[in-house]
C-alpha positions in Angstrom: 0.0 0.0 0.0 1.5 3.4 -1.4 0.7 5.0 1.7 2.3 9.1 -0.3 -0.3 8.3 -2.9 -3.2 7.8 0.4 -2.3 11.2 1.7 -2.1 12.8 -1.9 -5.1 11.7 -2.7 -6.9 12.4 0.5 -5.7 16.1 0.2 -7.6 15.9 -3.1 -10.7 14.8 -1.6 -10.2 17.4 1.1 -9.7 20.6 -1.2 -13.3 19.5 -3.0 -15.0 19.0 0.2 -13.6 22.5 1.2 -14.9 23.8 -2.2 -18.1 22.5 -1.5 -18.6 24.0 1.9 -17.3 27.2 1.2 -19.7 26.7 -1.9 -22.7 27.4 0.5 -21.2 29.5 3.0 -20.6 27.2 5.7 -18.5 26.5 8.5 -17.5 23.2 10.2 -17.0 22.5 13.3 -16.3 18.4 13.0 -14.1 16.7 10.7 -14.5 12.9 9.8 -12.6 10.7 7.7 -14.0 7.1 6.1 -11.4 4.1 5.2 -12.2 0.8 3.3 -9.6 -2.0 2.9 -10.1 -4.8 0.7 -12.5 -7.4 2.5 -14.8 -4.2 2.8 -13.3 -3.7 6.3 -14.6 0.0 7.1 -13.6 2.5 9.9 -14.4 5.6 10.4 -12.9 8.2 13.0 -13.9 12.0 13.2 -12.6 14.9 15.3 -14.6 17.5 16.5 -12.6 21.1 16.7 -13.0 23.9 19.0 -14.6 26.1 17.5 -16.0 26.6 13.9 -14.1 27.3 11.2 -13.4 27.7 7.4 -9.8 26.9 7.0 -9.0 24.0 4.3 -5.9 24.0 6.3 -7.5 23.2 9.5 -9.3 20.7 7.7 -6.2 18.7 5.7 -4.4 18.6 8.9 -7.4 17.0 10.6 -7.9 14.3 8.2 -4.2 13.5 7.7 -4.3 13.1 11.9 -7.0 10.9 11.5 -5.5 8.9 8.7 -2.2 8.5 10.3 -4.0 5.6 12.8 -3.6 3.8 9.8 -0.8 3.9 8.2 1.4 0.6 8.0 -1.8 -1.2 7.4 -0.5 -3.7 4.4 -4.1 -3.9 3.4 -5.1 -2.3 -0.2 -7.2 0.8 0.3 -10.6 0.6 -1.5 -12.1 3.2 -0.6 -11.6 7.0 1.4 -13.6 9.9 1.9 -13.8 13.2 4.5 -16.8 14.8 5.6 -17.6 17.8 7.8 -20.2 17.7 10.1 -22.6 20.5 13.0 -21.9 22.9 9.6 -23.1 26.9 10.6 -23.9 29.6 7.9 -20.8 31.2 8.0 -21.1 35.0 9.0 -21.5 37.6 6.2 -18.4 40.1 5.9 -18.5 43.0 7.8 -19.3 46.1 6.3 -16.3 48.9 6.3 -16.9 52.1 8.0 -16.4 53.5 4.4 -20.3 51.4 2.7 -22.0 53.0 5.9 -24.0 56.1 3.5 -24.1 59.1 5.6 
């Protein structure tokens, strides 16, 4: 198992799953990763964060976490996704003093 190839490819995952949620405006406040080996053995572990956020960062580094329980399993991968989960309507900008009309 090319475990460099796992992580690239999760990263991918993660930057369309960030897409998405920034998409429709939302924030995340729990990030989950799912992980199928041959023989349709399935796990799933998740991580909920502090606070809300927005950050694809915040989000890559979450799943890689979660995926590194994993790594050194000989076992070919046949499946892996990320999902984000208790999602907010992120807040709308804040106006500058300069768009107040006066």
């Amino acid at each position: 198992t090319d475990w460099t190839l796992i992580r690239e490819t999760l990263d991918s995952v993660v930057h369309n799953l960030w897409l998405r949620a920034k998409g429709q405006g939302v924030r995340f406040r729990t990030v989950g990763i799912k992980i199928r080996f041959e023989g349709f053995v399935t796990h799933m572990r998740e991580r909920t964060l502090g606070t809300h956020v927005t950050d694809e960062d915040v989000m890559r580094a979450t799943c890689r976490e979660l995926l590194a329980e994993f790594e050194g399993e000989k076992r070919a991968v046949r499946l892996l996704g990320a999902r984000v989960s208790h999602l907010q309507k992120a807040a709308a900008a804040q106006k500058g003093i300069t768009e107040f009309g006066g």
